[in-house]
C-alpha positions as CSV (number, residue, x, y, z in Angstrom):
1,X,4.5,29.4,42.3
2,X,7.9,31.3,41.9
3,X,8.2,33.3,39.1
4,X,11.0,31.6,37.8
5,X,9.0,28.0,37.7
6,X,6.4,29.5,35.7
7,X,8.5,31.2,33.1
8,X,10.5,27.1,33.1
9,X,7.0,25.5,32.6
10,X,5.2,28.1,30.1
11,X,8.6,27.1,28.3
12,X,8.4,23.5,28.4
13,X,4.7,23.7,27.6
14,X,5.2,25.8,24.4
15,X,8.2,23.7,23.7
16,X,6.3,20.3,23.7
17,X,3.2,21.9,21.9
18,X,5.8,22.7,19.0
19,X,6.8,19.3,19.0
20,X,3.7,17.3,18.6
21,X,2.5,20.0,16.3
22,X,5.5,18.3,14.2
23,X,4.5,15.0,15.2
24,X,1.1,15.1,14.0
25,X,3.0,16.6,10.6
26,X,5.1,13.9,10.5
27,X,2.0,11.2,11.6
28,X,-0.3,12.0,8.4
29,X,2.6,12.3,6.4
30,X,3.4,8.4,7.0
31,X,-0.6,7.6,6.8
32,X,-0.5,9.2,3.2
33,X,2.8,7.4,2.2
34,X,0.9,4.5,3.7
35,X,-1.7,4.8,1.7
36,X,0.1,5.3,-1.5
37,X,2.2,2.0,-0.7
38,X,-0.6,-0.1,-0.3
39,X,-2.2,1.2,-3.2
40,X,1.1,0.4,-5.1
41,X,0.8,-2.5,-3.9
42,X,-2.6,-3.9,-5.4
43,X,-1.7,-2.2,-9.1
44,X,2.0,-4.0,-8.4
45,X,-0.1,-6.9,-7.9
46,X,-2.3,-6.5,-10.6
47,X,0.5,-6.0,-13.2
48,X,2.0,-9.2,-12.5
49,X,-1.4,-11.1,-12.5
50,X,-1.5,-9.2,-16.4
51,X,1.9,-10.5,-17.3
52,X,1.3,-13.8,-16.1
53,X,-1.6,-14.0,-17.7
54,X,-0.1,-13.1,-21.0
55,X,2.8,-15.3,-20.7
56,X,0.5,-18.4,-20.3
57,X,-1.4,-17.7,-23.7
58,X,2.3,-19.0,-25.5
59,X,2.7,-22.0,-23.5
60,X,2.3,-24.9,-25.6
61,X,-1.0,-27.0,-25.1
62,X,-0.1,-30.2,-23.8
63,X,-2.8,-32.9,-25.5
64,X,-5.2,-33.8,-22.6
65,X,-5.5,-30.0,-21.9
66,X,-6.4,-29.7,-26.2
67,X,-9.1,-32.3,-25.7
68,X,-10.7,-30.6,-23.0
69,X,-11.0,-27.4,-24.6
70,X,-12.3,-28.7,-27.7
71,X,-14.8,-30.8,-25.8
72,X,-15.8,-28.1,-24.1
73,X,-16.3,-26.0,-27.2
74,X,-18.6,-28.7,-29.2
75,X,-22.6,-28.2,-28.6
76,X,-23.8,-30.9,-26.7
């Protein structure tokens, strides 16, 4: 090998090992954000299930639905 071609590939070598050192950076970087999303996610998720929850205690009772909660409530 010609001195020239070695000096070109211990370049391109040192060049692409700089590169995917970034890579890999860049890849746990998106698994942590990916992470934190999905986590997000399930407390998003959550919250909503909360408020809903909430929101259904001022509905008004409709009759049939009174009935079966007082029936259910009476000793048998």
């Amino acid at each position: 090998m010609k001195f020239r071609d070695a000096v070109v590939w211990r370049e391109v070598v040192d060049e692409l090992a700089n590169a995917l050192e970034v890579a890999i950076g860049f890849a746990a970087q998106v698994r942590r954000n990916a992470r934190m999303t999905a986590d997000d996610a399930v407390r998003l998720e959550d919250s909503i299930a909360r408020a809903v929850s909430v929101l259904k205690r001022l509905q008004p009772r409709s009759p049939a639905r009174k009935r079966e909660r007082q029936s259910a409530k009476r000793p048998r």
